[in-house]
Every structure is written in structure tokens, then in C-alpha cells.
N, C-alpha and C positions, 0 to 999 in steps of 0.2 A: 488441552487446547491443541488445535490443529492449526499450519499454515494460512489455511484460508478463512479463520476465526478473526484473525485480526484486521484482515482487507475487509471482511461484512463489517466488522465493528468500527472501522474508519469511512466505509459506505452511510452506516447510518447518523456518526456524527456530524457528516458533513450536508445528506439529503435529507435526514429527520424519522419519522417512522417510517417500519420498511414490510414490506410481506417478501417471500419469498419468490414468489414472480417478480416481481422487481427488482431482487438480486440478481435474477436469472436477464432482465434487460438491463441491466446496468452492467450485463457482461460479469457480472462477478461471479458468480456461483450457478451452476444448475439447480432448478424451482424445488426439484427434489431434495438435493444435498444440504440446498439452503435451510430449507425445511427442518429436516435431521440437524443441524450443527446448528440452528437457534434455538431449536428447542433443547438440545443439548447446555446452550449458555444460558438458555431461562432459569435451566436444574441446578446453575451455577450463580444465580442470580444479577448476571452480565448483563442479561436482557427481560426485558418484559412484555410476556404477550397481553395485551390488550384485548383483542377480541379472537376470533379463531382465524389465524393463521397473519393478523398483524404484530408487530413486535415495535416495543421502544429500548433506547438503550439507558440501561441504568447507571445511577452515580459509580458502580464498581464497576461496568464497564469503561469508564470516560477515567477512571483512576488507571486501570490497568493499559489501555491507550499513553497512560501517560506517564507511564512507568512509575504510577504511584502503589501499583498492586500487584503481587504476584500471584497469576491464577492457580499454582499448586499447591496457595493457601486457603482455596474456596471448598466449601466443602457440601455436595450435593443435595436438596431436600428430593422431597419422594417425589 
């Protein structure tokens, strides 16, 4: 997890599904970066992409938001 993993993940609990370009107008992350570090959390099952290039956030992101989940206990699929 990175600094700016937790600002996208409190961006989507509060606006809902997010793509990457609207990270990037919401001021929060560059379209690119965002891109990289969702799908990064998708591999960690924080988020769920949807279609190509939408994401939802999942019950283990909304736990780890809530300091119900430590991410250095998630462990990567392929």
C-alpha cells in the first residue's frame, strides 16, 4: 500500500464507482497512476474492476478504511 491508496479508497466510498479519469478530476491521483494503484488493489482484492477500466470498492477495502484490516495481511492473486 501506498500513501495515495487510501485517499482513492476514501474517494470511492464516498462518490461510489470510480474509473481512473475521475480520480484524476477529483484531483486525486494522475488517470495514469490511478490506473496502476487500482489495479494494483484489485490484485489485493480492495477493489473490483467491473468493466475495463471501472472499479468498485470491496468489503476489504471499507474494512481496511476502517481499520478493520491490515493490507500486509492481503495476499495477491495472479
Amino acid at each position: 500500500m501506498r500513501p495515495i491508496d487510501e485517499r482513492i479508497l476514501e474517494t470511492m466510498r464516498d462518490e461510489g464507482n470510480m474509473t481512473p479519469q475521475a480520480l484524476d478530476e477529483f484531483d486525486v491521483a494522475a488517470a495514469n497512476y490511478a490506473r496502476d494503484r487500482l489495479s494494483e488493489m484489485a490484485r489485493y482484492g480492495l477493489v473490483e474492476r467491473l468493466s475495463r477500466g471501472l472499479y468498485r470498492l470491496r468489503p476489504e477495502g471499507e474494512a481496511f478504511l476502517d481499520e478493520d484490516l491490515d493490507a500486509a495481511e492481503l495476499d495477491a492473486t495472479e
